[in-house]
N, CA, C and O atoms as a Tripos MOL2 file, in Angstrom:
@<TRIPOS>MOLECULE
protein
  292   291    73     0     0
PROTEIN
NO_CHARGES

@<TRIPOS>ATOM
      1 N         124.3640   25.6790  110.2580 N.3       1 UNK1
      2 CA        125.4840   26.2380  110.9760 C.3       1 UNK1
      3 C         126.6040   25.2010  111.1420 C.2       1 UNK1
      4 O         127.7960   25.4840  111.0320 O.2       1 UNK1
      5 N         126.1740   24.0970  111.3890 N.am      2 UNK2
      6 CA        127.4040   22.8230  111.6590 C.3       2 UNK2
      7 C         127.8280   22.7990  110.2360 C.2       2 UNK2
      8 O         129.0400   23.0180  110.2280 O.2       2 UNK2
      9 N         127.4650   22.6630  109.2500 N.am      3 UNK3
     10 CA        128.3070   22.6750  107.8820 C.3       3 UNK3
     11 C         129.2950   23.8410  107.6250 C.2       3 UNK3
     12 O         130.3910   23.7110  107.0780 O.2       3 UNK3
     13 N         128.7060   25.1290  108.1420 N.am      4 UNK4
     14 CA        129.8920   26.0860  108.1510 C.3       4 UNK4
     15 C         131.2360   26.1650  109.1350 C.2       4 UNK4
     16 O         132.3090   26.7560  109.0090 O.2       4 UNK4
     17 N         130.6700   25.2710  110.2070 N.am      5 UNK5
     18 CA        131.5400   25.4920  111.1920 C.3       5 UNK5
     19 C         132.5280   24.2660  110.7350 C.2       5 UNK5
     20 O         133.6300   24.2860  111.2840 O.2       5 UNK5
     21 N         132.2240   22.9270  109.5650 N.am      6 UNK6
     22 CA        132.8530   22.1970  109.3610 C.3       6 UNK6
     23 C         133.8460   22.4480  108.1100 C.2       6 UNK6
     24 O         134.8440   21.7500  107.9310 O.2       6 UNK6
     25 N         133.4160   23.6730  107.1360 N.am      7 UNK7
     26 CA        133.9250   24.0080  106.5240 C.3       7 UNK7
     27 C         134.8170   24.8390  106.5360 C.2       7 UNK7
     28 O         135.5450   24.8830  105.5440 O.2       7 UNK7
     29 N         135.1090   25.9620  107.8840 N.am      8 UNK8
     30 CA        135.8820   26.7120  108.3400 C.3       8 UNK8
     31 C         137.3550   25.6280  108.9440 C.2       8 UNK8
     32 O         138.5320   25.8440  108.6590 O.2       8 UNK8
     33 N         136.9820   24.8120  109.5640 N.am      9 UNK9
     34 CA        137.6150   23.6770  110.0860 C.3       9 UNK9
     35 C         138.8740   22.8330  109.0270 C.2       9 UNK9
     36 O         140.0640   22.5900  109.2300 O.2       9 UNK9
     37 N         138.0660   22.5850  107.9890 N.am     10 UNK10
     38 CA        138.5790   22.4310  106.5990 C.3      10 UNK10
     39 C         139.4370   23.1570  105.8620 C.2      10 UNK10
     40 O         140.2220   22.5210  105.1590 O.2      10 UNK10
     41 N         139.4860   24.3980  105.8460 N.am     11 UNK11
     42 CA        139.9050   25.5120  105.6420 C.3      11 UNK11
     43 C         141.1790   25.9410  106.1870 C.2      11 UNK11
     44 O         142.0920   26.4450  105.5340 O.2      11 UNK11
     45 N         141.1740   25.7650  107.1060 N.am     12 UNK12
     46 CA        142.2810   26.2930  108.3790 C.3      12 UNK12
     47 C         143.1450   24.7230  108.4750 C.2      12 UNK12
     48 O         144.3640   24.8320  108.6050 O.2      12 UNK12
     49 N         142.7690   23.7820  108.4380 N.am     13 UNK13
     50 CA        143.4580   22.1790  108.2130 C.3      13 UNK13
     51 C         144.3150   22.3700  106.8650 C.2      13 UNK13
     52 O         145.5390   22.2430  106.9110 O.2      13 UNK13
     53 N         143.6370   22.6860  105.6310 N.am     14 UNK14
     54 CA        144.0810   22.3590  104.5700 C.3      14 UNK14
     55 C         145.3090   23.7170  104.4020 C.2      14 UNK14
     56 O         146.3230   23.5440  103.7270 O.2      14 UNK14
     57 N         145.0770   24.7820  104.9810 N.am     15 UNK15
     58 CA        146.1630   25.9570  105.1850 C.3      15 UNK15
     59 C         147.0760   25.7670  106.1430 C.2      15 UNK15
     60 O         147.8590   26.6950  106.3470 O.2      15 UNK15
     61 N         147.2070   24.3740  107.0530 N.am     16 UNK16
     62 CA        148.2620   23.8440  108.0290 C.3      16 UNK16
     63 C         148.1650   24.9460  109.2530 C.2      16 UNK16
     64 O         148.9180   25.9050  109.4300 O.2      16 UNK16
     65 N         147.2520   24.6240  109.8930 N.am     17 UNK17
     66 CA        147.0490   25.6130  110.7200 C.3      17 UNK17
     67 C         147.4390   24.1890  111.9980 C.2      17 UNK17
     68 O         147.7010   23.0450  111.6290 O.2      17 UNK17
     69 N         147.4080   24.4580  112.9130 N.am     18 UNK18
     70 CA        147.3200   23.8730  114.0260 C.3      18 UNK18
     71 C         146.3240   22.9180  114.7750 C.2      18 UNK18
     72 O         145.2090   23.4060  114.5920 O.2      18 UNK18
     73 N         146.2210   21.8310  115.5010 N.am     19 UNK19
     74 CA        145.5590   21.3940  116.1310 C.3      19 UNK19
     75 C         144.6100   22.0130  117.3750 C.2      19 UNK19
     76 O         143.4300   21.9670  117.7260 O.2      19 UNK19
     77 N         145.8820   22.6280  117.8220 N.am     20 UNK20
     78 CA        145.7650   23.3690  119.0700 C.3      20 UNK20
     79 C         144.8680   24.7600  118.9590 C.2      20 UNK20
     80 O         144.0960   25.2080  119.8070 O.2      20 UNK20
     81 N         145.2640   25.4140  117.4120 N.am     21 UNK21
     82 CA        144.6980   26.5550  117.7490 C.3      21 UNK21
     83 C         143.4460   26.4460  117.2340 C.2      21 UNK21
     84 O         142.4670   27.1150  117.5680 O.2      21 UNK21
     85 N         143.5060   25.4300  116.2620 N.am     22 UNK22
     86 CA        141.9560   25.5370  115.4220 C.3      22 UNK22
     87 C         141.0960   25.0330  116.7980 C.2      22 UNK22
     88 O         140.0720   25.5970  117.1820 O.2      22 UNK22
     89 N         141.6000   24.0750  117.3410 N.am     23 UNK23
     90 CA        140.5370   23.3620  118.8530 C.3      23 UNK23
     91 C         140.1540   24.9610  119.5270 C.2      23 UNK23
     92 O         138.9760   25.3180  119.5680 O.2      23 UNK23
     93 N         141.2040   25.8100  120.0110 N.am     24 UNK24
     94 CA        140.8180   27.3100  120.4800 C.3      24 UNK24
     95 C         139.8150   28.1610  119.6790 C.2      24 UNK24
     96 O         139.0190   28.9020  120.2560 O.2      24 UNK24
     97 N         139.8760   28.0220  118.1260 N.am     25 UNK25
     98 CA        139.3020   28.8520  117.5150 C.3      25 UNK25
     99 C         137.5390   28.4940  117.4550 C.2      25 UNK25
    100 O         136.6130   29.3010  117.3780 O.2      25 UNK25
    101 N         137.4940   27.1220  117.5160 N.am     26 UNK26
    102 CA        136.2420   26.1450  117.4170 C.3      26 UNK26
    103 C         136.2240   26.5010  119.0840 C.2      26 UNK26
    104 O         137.2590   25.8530  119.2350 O.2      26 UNK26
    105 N         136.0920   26.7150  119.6990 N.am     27 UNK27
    106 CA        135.6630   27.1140  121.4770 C.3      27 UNK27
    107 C         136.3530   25.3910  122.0110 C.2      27 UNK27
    108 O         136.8550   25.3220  123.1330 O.2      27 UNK27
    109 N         136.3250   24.6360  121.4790 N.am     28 UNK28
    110 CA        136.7820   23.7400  122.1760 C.3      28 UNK28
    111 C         137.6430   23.4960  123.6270 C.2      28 UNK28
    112 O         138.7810   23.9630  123.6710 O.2      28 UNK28
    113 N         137.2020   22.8940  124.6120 N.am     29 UNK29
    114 CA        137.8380   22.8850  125.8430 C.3      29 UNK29
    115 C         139.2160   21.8900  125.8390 C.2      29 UNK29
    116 O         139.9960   22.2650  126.7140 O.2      29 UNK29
    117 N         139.5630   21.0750  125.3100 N.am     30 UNK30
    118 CA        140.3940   19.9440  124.8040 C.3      30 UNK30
    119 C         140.4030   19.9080  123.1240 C.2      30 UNK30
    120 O         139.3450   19.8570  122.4960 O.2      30 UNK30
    121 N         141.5190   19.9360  122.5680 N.am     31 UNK31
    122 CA        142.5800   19.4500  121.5730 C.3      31 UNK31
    123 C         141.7690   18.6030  121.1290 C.2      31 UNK31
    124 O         140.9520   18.7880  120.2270 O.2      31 UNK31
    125 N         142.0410   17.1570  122.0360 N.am     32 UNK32
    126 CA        141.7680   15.7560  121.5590 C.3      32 UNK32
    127 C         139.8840   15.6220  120.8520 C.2      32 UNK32
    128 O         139.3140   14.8210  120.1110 O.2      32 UNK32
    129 N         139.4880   16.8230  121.5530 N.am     33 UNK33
    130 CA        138.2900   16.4000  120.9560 C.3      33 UNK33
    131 C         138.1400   16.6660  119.1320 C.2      33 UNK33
    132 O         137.6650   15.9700  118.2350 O.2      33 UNK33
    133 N         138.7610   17.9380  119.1570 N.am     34 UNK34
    134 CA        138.8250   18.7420  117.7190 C.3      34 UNK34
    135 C         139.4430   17.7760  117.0280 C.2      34 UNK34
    136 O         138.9070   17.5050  115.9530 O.2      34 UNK34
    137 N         140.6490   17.0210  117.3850 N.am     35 UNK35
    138 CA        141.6120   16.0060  116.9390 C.3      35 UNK35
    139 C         140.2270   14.5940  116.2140 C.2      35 UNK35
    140 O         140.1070   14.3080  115.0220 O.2      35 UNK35
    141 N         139.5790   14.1160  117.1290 N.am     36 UNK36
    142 CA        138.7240   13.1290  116.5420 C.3      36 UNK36
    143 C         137.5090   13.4950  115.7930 C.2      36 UNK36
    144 O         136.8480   12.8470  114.9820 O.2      36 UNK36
    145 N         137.3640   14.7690  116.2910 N.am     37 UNK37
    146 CA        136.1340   15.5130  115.2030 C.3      37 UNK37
    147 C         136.9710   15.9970  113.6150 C.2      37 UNK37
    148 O         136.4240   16.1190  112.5190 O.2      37 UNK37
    149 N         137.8950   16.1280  113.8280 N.am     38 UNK38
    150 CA        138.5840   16.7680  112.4810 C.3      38 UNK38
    151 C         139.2600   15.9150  111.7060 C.2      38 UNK38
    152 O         139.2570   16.1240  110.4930 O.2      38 UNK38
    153 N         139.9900   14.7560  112.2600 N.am     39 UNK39
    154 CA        141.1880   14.0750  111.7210 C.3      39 UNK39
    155 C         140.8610   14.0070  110.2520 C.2      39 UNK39
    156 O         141.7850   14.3130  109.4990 O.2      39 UNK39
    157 N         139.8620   13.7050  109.7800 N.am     40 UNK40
    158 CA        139.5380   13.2040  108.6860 C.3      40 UNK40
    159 C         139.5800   14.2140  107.4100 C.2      40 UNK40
    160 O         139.3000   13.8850  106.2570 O.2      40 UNK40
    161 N         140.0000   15.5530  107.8560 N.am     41 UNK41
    162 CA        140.0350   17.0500  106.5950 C.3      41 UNK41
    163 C         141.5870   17.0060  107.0620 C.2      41 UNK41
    164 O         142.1580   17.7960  106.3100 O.2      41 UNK41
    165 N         142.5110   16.4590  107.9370 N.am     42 UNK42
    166 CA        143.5360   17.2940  107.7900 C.3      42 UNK42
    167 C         143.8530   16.3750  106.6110 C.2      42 UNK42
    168 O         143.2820   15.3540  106.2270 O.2      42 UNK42
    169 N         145.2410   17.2180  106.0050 N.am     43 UNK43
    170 CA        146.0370   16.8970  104.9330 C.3      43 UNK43
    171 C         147.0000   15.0250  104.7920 C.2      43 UNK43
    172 O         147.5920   14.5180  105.7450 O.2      43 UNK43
    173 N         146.9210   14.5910  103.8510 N.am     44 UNK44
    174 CA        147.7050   13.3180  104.4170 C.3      44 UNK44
    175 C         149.1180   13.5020  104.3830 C.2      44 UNK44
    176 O         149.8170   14.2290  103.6780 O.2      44 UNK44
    177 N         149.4750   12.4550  105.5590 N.am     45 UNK45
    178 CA        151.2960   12.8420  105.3340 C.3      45 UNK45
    179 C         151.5580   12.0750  104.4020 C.2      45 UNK45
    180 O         152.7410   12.3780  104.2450 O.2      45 UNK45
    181 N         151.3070   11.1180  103.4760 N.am     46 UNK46
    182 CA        152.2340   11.1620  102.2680 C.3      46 UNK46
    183 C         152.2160   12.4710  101.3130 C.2      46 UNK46
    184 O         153.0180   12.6000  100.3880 O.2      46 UNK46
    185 N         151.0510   13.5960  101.6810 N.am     47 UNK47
    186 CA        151.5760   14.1060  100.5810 C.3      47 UNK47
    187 C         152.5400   15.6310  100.9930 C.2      47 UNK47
    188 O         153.1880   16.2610  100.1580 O.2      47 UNK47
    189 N         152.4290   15.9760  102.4100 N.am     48 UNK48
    190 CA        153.4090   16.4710  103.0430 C.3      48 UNK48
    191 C         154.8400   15.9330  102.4980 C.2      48 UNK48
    192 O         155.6450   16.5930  101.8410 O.2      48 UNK48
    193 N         154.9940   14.4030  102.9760 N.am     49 UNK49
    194 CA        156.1630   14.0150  102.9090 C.3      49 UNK49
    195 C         156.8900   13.9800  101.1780 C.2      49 UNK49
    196 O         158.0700   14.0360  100.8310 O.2      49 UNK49
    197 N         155.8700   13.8880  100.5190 N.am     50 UNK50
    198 CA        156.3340   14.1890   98.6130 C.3      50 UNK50
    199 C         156.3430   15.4820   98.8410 C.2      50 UNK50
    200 O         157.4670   15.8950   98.5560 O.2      50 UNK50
    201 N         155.5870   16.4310   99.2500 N.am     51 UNK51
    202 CA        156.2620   18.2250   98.9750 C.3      51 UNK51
    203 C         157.2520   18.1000  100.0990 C.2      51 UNK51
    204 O         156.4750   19.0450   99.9660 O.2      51 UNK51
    205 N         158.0440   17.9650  100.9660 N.am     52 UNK52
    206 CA        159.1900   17.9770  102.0150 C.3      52 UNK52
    207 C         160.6050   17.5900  101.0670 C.2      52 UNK52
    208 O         161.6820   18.1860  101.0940 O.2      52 UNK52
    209 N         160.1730   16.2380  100.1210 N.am     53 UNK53
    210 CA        161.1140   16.0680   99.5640 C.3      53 UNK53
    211 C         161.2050   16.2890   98.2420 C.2      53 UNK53
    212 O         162.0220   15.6780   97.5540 O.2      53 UNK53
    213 N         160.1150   17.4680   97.5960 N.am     54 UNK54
    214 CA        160.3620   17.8330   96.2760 C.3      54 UNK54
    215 C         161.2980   18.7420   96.7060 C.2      54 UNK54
    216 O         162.2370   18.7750   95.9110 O.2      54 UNK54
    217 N         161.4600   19.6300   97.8020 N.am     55 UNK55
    218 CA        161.1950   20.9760   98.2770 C.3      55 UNK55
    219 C         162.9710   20.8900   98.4410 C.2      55 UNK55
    220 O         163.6990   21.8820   98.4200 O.2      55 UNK55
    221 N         163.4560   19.4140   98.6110 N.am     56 UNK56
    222 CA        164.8660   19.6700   99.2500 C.3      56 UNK56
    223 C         165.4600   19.3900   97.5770 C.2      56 UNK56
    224 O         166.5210   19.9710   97.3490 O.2      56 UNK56
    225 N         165.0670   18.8300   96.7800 N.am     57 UNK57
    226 CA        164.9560   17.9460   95.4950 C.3      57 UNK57
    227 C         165.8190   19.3560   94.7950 C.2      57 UNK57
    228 O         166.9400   19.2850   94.2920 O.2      57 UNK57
    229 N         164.8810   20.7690   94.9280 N.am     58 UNK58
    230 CA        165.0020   21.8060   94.5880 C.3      58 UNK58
    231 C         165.8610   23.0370   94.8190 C.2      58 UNK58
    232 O         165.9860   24.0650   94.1540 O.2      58 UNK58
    233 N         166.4450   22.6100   96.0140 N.am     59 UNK59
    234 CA        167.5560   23.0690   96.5700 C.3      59 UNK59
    235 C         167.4570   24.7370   97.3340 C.2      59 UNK59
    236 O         166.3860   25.2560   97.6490 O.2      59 UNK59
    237 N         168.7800   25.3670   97.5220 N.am     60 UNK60
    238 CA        167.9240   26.2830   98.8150 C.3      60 UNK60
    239 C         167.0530   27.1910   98.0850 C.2      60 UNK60
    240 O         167.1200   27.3960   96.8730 O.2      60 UNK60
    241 N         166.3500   27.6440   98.7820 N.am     61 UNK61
    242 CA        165.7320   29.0290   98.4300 C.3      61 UNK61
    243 C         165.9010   30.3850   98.7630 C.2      61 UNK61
    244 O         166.0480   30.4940   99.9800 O.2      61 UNK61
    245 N         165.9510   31.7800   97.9990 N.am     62 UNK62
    246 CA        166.3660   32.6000   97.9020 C.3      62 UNK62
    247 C         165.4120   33.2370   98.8470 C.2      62 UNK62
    248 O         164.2900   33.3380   98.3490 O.2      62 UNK62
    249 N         165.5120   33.6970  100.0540 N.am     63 UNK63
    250 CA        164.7580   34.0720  100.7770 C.3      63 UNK63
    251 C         165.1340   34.9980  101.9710 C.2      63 UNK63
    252 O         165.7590   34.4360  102.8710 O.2      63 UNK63
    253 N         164.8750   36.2480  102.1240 N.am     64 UNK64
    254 CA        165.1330   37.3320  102.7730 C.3      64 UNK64
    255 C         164.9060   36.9310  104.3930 C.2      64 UNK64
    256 O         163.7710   36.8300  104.8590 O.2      64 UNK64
    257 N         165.8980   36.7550  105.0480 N.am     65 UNK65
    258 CA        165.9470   36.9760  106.2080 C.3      65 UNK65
    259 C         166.3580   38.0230  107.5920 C.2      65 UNK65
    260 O         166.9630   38.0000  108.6640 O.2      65 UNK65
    261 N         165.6570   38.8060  106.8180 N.am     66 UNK66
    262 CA        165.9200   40.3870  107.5410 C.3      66 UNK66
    263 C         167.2790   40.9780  107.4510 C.2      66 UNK66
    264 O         168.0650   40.2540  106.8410 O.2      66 UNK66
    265 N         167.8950   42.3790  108.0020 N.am     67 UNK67
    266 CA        168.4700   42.6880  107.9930 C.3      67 UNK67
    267 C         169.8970   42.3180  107.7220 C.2      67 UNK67
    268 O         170.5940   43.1020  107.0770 O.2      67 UNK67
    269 N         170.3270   41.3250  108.1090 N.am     68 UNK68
    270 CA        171.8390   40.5110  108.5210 C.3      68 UNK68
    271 C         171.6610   40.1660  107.0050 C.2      68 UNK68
    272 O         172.7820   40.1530  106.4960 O.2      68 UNK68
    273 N         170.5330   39.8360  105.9390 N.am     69 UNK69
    274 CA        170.7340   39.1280  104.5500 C.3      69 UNK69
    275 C         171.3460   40.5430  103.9770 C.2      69 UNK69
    276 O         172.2750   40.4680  103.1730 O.2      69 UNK69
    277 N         170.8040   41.9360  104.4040 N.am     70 UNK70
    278 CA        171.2610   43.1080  103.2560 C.3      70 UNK70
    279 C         172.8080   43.2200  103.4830 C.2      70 UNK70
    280 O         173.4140   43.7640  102.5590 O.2      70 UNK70
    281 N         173.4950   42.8280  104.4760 N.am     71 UNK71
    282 CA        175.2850   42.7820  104.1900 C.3      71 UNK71
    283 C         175.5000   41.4910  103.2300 C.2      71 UNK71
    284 O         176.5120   41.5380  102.5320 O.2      71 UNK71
    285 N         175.0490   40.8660  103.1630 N.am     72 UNK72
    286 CA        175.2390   39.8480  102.6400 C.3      72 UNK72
    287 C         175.6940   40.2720  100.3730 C.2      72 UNK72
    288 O         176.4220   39.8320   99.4840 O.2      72 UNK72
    289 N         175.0850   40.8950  100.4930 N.am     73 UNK73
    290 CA        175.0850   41.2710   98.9030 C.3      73 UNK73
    291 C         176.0350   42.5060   98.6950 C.2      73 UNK73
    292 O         176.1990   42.9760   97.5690 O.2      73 UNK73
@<TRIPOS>BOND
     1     1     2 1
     2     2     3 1
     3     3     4 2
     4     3     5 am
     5     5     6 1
     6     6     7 1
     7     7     8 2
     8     7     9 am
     9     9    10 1
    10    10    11 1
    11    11    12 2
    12    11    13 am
    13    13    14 1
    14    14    15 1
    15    15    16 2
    16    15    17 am
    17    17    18 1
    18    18    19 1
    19    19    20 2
    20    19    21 am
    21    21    22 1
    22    22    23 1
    23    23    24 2
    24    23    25 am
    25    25    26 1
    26    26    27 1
    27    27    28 2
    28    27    29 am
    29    29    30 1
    30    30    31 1
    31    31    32 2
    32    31    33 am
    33    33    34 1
    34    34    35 1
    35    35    36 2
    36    35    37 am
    37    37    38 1
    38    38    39 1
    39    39    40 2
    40    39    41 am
    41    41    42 1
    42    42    43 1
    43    43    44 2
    44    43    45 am
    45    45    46 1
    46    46    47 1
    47    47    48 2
    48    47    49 am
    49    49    50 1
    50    50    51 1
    51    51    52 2
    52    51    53 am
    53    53    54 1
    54    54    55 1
    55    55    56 2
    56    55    57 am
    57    57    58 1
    58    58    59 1
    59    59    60 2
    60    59    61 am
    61    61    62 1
    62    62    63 1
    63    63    64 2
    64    63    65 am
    65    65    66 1
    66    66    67 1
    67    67    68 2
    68    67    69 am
    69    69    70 1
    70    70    71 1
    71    71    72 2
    72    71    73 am
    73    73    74 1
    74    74    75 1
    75    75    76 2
    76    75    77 am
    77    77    78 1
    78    78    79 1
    79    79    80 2
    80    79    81 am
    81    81    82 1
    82    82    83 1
    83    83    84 2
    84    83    85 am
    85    85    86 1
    86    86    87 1
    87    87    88 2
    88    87    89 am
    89    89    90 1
    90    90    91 1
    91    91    92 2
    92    91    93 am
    93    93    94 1
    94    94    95 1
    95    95    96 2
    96    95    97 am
    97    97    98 1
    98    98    99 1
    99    99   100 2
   100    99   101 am
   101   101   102 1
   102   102   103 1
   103   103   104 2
   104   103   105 am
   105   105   106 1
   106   106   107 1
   107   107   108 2
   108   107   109 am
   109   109   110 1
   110   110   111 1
   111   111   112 2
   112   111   113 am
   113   113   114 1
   114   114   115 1
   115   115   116 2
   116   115   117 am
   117   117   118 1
   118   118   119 1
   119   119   120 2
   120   119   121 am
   121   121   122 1
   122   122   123 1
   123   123   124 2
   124   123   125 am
   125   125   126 1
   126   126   127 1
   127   127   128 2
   128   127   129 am
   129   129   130 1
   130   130   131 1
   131   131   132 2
   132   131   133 am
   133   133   134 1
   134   134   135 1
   135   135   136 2
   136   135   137 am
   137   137   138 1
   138   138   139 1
   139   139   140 2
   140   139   141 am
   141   141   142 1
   142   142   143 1
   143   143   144 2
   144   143   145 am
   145   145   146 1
   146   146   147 1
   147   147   148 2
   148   147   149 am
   149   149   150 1
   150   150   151 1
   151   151   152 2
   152   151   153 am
   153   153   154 1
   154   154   155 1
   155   155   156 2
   156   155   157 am
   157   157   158 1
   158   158   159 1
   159   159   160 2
   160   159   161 am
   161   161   162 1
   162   162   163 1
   163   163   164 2
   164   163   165 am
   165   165   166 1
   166   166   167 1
   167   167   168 2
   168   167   169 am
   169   169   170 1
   170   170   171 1
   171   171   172 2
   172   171   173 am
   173   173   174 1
   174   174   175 1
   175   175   176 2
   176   175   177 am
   177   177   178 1
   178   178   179 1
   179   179   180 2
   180   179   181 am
   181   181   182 1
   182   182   183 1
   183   183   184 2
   184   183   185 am
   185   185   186 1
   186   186   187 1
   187   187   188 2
   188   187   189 am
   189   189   190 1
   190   190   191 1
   191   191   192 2
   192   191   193 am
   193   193   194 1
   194   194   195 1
   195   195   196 2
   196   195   197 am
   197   197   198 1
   198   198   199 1
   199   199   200 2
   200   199   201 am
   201   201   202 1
   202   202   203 1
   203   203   204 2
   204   203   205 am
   205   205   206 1
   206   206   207 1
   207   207   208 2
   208   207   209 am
   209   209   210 1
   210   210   211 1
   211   211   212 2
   212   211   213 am
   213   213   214 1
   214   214   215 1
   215   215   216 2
   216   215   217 am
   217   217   218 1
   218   218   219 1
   219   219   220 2
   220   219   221 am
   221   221   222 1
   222   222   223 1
   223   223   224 2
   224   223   225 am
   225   225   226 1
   226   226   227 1
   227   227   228 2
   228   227   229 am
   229   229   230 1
   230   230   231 1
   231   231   232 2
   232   231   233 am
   233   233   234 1
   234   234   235 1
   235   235   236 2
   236   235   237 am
   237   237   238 1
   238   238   239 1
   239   239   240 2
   240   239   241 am
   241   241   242 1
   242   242   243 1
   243   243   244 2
   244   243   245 am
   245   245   246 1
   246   246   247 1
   247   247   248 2
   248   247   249 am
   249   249   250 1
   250   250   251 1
   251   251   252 2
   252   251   253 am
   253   253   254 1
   254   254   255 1
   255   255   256 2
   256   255   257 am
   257   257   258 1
   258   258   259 1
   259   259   260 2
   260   259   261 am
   261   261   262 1
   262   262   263 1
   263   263   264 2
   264   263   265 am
   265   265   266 1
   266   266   267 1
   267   267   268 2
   268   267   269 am
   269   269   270 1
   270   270   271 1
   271   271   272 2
   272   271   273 am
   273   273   274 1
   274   274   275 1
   275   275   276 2
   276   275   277 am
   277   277   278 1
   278   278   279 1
   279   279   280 2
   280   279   281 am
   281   281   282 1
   282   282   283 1
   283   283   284 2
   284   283   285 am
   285   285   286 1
   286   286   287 1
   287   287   288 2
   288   287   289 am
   289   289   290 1
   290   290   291 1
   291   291   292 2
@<TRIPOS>SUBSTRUCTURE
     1 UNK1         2 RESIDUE 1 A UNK
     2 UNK2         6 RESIDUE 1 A UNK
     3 UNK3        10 RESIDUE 1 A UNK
     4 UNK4        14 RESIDUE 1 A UNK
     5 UNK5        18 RESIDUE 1 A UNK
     6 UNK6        22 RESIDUE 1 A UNK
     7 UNK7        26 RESIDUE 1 A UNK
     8 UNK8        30 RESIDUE 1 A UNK
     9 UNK9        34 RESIDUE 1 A UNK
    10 UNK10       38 RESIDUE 1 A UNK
    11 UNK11       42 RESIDUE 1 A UNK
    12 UNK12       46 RESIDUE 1 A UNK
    13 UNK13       50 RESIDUE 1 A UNK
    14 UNK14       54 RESIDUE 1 A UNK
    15 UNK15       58 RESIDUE 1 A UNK
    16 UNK16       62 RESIDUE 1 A UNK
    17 UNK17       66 RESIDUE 1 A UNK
    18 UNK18       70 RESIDUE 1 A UNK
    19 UNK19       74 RESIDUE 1 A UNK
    20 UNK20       78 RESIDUE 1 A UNK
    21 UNK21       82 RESIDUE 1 A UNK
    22 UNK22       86 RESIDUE 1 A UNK
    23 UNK23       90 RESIDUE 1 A UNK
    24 UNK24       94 RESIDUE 1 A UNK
    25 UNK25       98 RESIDUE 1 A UNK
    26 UNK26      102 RESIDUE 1 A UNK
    27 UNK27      106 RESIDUE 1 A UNK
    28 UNK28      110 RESIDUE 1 A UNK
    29 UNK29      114 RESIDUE 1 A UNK
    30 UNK30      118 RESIDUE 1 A UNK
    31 UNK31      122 RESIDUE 1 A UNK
    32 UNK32      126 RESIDUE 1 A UNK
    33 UNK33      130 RESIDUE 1 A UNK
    34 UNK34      134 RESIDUE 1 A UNK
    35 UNK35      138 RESIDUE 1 A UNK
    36 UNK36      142 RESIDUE 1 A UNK
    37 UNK37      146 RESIDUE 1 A UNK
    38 UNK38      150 RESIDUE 1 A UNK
    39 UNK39      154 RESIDUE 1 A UNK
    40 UNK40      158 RESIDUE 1 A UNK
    41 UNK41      162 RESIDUE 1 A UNK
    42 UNK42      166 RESIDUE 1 A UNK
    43 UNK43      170 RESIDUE 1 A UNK
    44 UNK44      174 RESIDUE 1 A UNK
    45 UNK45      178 RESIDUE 1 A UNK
    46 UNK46      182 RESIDUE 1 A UNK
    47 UNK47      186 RESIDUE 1 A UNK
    48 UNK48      190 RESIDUE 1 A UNK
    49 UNK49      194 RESIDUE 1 A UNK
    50 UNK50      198 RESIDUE 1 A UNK
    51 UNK51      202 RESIDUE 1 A UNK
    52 UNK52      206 RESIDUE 1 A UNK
    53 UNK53      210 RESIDUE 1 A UNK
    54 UNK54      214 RESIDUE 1 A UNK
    55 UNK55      218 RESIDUE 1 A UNK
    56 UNK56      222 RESIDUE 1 A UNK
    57 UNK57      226 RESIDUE 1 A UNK
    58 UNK58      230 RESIDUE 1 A UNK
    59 UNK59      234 RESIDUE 1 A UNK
    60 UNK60      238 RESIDUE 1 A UNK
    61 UNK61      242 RESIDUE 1 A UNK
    62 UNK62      246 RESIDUE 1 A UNK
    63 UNK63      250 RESIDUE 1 A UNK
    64 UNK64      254 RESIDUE 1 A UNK
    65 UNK65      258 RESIDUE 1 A UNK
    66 UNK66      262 RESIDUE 1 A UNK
    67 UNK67      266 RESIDUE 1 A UNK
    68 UNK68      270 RESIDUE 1 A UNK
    69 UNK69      274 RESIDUE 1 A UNK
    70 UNK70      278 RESIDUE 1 A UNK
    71 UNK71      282 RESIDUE 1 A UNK
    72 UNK72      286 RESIDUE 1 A UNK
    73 UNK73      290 RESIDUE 1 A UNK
């Protein structure tokens, strides 16, 4: 059961989920604990910080922002 519950953990880290909520989702009473039980699956920030700046590299993106975008065209 602890391997699944570490692999769900993994899962939800590597999909940028939250600290806060994955600690809620794991029953956890405190953050900080999930924080030192987990640190080690989340994602590294260098490679955040290389997709942040491929991402601007690439310029804007065409992306529907509700209603106010359909006057737009």
């Amino acid at each position: 059961m602890h391997v699944l519950r570490h692999f769900y953990a993994s899962v939800l880290l590597d999909a940028d989920e939250t600290i806060k909520a994955l600690s809620r989702y794991l029953g956890h009473a405190d953050a900080g604990l999930t924080l030192r039980t987990y640190t080690h699956l989340m994602p590294s920030s260098e490679l955040r910080t290389r997709n942040a700046v491929d991402a601007l590299s690439q310029g804007p993106q065409n992306h529907d922002h509700g209603p106010e975008a359909a006057h737009d065209e």
